[in-house]
Each structure stands twice: as C-alpha cells, then as structure tokens.
mmCIF entry with sequence, helices, sheets and N, C-alpha, C, O atoms, coordinates in Angstrom:
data_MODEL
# 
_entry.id   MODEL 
# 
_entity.id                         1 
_entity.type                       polymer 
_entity.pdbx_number_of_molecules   1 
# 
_entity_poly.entity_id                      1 
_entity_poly.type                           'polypeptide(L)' 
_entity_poly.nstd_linkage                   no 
_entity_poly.nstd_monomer                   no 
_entity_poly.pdbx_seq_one_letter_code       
;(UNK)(UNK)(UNK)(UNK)(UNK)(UNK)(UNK)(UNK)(UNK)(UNK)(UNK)(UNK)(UNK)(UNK)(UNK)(UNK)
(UNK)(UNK)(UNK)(UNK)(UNK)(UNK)(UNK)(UNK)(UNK)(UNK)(UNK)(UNK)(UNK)(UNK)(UNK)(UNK)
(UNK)(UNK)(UNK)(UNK)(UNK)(UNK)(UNK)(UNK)(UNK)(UNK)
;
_entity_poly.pdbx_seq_one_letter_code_can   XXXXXXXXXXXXXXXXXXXXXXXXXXXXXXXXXXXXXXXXXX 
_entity_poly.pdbx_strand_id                 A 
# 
loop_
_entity_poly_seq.entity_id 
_entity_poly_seq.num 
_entity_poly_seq.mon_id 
_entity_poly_seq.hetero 
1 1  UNK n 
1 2  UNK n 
1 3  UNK n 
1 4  UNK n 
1 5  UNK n 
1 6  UNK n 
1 7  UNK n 
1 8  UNK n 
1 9  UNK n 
1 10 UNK n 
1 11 UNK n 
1 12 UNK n 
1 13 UNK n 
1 14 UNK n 
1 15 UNK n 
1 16 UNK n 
1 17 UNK n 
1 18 UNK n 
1 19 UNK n 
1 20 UNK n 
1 21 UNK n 
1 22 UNK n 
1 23 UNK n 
1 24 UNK n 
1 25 UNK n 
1 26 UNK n 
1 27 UNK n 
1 28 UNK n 
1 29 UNK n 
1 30 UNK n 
1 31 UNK n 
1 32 UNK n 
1 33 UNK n 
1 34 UNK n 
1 35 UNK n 
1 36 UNK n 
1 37 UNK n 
1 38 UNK n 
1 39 UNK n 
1 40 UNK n 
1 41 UNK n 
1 42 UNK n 
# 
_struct_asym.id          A 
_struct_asym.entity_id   1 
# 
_struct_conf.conf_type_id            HELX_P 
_struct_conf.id                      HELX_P1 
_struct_conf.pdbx_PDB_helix_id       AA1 
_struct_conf.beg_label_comp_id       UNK 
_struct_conf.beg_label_asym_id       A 
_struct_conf.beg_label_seq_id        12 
_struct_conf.pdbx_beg_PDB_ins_code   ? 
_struct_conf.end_label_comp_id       UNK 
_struct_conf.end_label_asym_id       A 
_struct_conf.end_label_seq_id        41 
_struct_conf.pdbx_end_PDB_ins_code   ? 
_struct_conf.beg_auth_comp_id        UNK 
_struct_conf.beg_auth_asym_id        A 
_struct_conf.beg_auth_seq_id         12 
_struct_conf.end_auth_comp_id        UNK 
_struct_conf.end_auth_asym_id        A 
_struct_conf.end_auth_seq_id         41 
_struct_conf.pdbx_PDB_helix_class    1 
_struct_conf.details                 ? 
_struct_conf.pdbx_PDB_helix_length   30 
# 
_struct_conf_type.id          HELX_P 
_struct_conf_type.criteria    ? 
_struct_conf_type.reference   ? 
# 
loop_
_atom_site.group_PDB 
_atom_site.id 
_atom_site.type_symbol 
_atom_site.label_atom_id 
_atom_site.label_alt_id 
_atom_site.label_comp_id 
_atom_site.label_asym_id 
_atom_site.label_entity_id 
_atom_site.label_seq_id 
_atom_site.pdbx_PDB_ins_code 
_atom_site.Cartn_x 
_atom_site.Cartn_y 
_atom_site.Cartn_z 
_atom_site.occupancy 
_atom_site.B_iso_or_equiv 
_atom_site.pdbx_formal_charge 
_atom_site.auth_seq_id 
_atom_site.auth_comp_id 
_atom_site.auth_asym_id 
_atom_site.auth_atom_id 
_atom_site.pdbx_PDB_model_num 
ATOM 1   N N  . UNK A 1 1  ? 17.727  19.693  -3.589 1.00 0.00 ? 1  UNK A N  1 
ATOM 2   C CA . UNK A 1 1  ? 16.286  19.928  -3.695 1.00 0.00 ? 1  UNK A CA 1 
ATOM 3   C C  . UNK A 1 1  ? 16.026  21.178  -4.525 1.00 0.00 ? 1  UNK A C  1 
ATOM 4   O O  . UNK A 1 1  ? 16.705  22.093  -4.059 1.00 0.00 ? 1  UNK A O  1 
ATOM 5   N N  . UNK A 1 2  ? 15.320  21.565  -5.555 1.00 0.00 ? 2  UNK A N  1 
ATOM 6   C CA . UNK A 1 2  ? 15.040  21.909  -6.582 1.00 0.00 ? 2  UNK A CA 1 
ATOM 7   C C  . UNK A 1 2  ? 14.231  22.826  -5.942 1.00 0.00 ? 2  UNK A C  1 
ATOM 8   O O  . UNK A 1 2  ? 13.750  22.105  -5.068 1.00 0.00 ? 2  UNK A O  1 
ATOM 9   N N  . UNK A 1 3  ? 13.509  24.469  -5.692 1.00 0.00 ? 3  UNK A N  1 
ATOM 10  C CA . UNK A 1 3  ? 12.753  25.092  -5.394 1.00 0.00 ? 3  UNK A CA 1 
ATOM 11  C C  . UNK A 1 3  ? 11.382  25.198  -6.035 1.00 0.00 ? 3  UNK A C  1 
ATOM 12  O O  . UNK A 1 3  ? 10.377  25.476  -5.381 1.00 0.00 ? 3  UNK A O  1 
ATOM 13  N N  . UNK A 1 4  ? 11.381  24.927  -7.560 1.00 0.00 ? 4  UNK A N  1 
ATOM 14  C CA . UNK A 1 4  ? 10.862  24.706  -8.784 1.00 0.00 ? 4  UNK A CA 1 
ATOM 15  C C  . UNK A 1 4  ? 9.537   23.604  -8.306 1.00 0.00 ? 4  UNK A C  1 
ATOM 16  O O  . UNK A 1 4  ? 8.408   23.786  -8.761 1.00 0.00 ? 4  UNK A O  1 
ATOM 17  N N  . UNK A 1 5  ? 9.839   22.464  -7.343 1.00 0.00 ? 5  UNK A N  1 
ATOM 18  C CA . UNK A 1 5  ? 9.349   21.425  -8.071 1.00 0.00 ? 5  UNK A CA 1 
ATOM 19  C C  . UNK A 1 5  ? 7.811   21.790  -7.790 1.00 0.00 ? 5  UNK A C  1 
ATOM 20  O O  . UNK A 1 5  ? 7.332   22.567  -6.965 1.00 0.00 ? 5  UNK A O  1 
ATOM 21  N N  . UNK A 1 6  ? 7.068   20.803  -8.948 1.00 0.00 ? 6  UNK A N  1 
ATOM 22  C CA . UNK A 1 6  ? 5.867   21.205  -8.795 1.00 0.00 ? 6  UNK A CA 1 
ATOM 23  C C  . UNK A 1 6  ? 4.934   20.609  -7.876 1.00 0.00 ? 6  UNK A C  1 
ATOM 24  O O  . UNK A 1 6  ? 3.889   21.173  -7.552 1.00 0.00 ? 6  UNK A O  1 
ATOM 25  N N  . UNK A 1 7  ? 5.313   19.398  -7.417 1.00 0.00 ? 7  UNK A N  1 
ATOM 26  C CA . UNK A 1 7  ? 4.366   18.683  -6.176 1.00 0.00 ? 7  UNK A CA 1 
ATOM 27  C C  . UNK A 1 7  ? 5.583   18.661  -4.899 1.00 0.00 ? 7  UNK A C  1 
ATOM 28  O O  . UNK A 1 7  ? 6.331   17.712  -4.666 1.00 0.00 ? 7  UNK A O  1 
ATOM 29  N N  . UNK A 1 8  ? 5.562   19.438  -4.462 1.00 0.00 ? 8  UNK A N  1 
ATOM 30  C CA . UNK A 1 8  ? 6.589   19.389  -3.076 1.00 0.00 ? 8  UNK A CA 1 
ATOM 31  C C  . UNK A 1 8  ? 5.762   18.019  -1.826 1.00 0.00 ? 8  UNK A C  1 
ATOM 32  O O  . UNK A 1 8  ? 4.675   17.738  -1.323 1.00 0.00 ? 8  UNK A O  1 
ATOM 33  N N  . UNK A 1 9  ? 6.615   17.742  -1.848 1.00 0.00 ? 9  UNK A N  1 
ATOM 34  C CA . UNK A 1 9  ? 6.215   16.305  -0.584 1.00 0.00 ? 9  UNK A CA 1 
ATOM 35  C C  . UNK A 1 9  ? 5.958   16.552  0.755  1.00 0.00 ? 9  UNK A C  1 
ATOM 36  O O  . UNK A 1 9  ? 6.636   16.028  1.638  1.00 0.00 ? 9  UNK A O  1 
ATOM 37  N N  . UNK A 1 10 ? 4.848   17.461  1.029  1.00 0.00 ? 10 UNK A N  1 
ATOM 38  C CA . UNK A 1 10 ? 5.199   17.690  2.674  1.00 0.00 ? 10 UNK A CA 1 
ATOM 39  C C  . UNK A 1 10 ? 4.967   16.156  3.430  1.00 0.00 ? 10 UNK A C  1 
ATOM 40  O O  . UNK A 1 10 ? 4.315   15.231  2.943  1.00 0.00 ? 10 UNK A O  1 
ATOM 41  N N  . UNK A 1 11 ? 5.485   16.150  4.389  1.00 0.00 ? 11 UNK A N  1 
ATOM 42  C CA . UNK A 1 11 ? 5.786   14.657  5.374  1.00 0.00 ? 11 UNK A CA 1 
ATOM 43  C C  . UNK A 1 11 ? 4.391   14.351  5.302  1.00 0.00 ? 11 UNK A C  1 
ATOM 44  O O  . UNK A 1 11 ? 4.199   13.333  4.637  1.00 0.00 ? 11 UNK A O  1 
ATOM 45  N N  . UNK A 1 12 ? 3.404   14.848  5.732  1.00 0.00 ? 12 UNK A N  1 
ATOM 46  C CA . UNK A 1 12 ? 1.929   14.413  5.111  1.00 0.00 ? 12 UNK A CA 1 
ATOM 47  C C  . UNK A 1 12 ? 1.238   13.298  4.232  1.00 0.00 ? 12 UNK A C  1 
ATOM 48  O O  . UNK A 1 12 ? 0.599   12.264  4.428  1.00 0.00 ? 12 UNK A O  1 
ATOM 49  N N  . UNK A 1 13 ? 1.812   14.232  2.886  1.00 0.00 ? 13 UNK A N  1 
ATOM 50  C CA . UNK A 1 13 ? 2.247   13.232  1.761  1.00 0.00 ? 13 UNK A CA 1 
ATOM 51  C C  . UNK A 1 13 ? 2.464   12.150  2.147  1.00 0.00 ? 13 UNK A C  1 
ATOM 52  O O  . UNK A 1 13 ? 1.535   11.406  2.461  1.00 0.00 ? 13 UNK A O  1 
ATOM 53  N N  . UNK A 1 14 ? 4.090   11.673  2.247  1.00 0.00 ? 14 UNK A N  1 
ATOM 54  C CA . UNK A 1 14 ? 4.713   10.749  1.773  1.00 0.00 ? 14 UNK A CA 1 
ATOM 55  C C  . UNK A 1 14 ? 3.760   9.868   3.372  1.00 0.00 ? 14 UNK A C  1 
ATOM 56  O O  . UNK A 1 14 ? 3.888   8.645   3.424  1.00 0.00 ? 14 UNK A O  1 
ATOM 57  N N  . UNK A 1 15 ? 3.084   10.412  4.276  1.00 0.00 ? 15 UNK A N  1 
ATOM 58  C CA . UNK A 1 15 ? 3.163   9.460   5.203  1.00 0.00 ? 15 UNK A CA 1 
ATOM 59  C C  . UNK A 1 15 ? 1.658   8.760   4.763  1.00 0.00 ? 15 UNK A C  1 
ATOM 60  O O  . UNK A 1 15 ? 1.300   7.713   5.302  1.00 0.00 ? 15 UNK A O  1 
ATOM 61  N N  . UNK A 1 16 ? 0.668   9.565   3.550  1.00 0.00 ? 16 UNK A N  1 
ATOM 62  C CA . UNK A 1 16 ? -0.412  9.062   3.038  1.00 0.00 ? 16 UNK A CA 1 
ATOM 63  C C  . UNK A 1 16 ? -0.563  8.238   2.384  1.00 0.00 ? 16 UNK A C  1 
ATOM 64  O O  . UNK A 1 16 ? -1.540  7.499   2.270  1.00 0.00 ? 16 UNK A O  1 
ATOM 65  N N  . UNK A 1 17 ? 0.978   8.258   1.537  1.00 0.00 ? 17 UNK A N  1 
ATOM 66  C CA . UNK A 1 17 ? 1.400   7.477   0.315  1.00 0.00 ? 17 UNK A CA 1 
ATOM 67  C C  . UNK A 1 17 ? 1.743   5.751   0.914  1.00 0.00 ? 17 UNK A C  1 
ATOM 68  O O  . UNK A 1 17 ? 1.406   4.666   0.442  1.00 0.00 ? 17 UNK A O  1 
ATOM 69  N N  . UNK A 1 18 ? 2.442   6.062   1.972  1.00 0.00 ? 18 UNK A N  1 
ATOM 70  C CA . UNK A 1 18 ? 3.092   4.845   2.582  1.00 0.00 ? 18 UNK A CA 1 
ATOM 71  C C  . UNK A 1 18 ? 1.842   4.486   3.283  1.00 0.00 ? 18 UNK A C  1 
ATOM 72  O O  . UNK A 1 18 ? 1.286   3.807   2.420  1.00 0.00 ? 18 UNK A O  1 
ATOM 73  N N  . UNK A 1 19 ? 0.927   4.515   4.454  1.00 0.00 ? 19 UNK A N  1 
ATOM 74  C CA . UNK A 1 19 ? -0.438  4.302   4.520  1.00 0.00 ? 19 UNK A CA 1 
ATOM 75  C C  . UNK A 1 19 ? -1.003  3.197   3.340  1.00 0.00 ? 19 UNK A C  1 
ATOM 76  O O  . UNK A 1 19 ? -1.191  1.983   3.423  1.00 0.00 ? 19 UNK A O  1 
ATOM 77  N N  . UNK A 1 20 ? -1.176  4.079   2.295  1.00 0.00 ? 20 UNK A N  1 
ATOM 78  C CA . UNK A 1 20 ? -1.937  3.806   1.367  1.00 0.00 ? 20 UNK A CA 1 
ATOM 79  C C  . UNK A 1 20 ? -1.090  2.242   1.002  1.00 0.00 ? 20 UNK A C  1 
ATOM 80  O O  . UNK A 1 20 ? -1.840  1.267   1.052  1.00 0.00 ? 20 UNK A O  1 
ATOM 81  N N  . UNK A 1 21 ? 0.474   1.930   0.627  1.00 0.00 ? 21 UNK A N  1 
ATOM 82  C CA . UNK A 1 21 ? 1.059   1.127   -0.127 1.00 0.00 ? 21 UNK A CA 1 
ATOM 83  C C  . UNK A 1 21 ? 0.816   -0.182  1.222  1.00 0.00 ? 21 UNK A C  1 
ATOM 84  O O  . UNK A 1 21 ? 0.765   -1.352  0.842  1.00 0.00 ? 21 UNK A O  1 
ATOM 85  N N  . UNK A 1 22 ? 0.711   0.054   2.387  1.00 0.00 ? 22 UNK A N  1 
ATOM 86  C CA . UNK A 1 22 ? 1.026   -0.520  3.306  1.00 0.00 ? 22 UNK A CA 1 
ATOM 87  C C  . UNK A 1 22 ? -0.480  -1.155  3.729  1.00 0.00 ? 22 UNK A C  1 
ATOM 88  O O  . UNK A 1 22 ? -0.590  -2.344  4.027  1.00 0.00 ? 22 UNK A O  1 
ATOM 89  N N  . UNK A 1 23 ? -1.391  -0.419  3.725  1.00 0.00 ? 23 UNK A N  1 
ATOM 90  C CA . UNK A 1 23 ? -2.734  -0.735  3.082  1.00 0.00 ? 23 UNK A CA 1 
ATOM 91  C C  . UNK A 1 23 ? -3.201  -1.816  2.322  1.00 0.00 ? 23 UNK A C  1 
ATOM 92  O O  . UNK A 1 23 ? -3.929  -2.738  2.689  1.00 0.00 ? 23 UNK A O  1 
ATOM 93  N N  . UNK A 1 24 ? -2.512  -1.521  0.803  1.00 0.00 ? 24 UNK A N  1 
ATOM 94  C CA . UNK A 1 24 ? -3.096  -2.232  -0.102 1.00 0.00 ? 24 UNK A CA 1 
ATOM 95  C C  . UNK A 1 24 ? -2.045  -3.888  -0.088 1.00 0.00 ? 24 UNK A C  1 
ATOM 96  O O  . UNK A 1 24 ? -2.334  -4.948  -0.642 1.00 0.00 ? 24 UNK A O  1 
ATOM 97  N N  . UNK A 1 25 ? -1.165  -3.653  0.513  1.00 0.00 ? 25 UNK A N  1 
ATOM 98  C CA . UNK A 1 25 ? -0.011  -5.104  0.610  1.00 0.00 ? 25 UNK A CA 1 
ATOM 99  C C  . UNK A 1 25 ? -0.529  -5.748  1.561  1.00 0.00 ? 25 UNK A C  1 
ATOM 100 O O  . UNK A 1 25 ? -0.565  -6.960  1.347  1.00 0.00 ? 25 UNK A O  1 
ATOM 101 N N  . UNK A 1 26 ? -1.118  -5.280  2.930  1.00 0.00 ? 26 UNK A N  1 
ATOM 102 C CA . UNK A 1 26 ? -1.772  -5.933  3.913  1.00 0.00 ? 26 UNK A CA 1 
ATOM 103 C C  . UNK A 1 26 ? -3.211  -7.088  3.013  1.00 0.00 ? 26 UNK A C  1 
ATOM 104 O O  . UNK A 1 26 ? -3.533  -8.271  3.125  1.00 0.00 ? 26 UNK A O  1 
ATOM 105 N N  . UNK A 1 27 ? -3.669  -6.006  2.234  1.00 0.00 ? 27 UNK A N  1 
ATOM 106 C CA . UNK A 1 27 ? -4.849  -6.305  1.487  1.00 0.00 ? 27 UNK A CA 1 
ATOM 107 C C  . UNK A 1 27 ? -4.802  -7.476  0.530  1.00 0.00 ? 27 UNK A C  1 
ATOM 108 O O  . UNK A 1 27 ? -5.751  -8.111  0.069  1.00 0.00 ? 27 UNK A O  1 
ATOM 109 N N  . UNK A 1 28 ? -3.555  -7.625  0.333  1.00 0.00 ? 28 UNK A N  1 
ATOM 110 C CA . UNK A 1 28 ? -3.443  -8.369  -1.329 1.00 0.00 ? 28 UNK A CA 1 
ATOM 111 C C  . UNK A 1 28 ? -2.825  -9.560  -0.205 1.00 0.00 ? 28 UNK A C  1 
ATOM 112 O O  . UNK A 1 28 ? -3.306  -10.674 -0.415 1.00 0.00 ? 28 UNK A O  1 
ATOM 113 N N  . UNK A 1 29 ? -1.817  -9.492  0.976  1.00 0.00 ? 29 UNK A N  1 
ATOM 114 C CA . UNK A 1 29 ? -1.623  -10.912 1.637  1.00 0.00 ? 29 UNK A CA 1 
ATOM 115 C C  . UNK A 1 29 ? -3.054  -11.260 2.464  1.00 0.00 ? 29 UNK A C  1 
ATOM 116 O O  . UNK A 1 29 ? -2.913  -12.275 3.146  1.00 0.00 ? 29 UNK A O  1 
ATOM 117 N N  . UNK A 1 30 ? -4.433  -10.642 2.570  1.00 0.00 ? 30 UNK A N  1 
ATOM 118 C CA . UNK A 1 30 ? -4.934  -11.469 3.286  1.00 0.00 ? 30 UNK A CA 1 
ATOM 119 C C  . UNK A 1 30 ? -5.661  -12.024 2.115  1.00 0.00 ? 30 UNK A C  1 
ATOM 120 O O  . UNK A 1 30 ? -6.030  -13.198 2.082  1.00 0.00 ? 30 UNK A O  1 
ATOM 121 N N  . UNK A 1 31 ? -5.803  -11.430 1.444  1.00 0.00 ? 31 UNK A N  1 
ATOM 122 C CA . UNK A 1 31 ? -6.812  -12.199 -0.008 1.00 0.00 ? 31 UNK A CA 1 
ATOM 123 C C  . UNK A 1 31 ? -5.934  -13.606 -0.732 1.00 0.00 ? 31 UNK A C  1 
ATOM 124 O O  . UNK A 1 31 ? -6.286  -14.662 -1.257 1.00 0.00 ? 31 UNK A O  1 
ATOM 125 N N  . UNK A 1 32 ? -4.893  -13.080 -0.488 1.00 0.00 ? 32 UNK A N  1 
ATOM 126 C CA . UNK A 1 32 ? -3.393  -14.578 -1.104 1.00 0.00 ? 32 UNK A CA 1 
ATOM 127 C C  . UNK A 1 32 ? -4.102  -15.530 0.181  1.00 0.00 ? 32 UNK A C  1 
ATOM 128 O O  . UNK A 1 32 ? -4.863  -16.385 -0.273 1.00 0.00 ? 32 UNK A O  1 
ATOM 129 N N  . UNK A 1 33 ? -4.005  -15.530 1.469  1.00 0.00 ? 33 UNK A N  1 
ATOM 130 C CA . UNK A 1 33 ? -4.540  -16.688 2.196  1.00 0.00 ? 33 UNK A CA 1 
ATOM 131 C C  . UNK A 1 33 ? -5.816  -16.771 2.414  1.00 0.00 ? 33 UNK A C  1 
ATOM 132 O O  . UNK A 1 33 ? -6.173  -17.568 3.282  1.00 0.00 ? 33 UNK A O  1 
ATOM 133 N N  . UNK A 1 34 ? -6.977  -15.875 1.601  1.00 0.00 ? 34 UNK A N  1 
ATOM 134 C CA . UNK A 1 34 ? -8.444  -16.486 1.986  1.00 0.00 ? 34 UNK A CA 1 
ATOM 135 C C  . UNK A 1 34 ? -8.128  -17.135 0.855  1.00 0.00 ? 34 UNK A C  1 
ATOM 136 O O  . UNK A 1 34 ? -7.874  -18.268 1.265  1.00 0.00 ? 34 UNK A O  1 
ATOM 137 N N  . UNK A 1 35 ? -7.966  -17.136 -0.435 1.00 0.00 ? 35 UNK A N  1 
ATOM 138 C CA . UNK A 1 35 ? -7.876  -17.799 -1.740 1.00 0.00 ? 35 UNK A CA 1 
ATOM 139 C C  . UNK A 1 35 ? -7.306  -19.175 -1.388 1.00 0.00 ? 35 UNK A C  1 
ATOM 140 O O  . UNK A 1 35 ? -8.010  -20.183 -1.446 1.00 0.00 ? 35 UNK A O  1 
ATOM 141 N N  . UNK A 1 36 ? -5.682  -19.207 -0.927 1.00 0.00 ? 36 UNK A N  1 
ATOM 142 C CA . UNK A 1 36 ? -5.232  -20.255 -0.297 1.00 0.00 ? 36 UNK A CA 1 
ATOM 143 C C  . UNK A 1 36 ? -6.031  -21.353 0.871  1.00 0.00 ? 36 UNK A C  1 
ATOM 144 O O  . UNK A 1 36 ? -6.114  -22.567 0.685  1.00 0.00 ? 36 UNK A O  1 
ATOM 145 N N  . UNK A 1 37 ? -6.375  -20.898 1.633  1.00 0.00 ? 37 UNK A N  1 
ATOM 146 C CA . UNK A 1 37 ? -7.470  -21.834 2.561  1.00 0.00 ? 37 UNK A CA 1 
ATOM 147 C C  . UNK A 1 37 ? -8.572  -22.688 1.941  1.00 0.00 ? 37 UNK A C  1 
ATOM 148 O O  . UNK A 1 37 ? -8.745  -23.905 2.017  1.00 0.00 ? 37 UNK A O  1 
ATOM 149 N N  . UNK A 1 38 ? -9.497  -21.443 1.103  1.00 0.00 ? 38 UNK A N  1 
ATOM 150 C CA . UNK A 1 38 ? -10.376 -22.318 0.134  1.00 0.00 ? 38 UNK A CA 1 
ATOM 151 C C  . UNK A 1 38 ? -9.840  -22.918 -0.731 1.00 0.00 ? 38 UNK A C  1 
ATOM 152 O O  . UNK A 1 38 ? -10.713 -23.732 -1.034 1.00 0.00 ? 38 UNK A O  1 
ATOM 153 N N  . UNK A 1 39 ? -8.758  -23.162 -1.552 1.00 0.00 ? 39 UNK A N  1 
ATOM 154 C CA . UNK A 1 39 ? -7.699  -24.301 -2.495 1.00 0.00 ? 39 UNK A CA 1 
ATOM 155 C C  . UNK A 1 39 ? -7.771  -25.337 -1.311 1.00 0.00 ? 39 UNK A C  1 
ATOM 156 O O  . UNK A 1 39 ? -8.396  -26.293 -1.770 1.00 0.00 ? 39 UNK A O  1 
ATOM 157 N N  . UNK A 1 40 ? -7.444  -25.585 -0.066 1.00 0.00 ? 40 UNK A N  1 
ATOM 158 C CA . UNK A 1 40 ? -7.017  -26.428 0.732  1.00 0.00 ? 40 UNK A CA 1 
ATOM 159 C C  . UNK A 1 40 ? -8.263  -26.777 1.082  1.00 0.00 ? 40 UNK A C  1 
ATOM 160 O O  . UNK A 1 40 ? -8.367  -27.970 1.364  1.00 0.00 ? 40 UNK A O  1 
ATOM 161 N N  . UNK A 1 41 ? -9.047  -26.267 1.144  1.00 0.00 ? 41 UNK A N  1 
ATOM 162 C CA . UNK A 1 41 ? -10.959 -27.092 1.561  1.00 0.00 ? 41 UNK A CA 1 
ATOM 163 C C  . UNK A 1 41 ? -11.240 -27.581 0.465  1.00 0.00 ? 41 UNK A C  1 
ATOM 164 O O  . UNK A 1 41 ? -11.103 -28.802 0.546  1.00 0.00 ? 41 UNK A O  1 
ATOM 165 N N  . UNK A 1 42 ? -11.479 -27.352 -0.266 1.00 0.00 ? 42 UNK A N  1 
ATOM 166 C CA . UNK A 1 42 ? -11.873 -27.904 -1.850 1.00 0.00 ? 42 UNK A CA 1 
ATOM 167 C C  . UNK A 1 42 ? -11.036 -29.358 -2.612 1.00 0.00 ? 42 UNK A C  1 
ATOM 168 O O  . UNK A 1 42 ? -11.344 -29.722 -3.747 1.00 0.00 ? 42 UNK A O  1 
# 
C-alpha cells in the first residue's frame, strides 16, 4: 500500500461503491423481467 495514493479507500467507500453496484444489478434484473413478462403478454 502506497502512502501517496490520492483517493485512499476508507471501508466507507468501498462499502458505498458495492451498495451502489449491487443496487444498480438488482435494478437492471428487475427491468430484464418486467420487459420479459410484457414479451410473454403480448
């Protein structure tokens, strides 16, 4: 670990980051099966 670096990761971070990725994947599989359902009504 580098003392230098310029964005240091406090656990904060990375636990906002993962939130956030975990977030938007939840987001993108429920929109894959509202899209999917209406293909199957139609």
């Amino acid at each position: 670990m580098a003392d230098n670096d310029p964005t240091p990761r406090t656990p904060e971070d990375i636990r906002k980051s993962r939130n956030r990725v975990l977030a938007l994947s939840l987001a993108a599989f429920v929109i894959l099966v509202f899209f999917i359902s209406i293909a199957k009504m139609s």
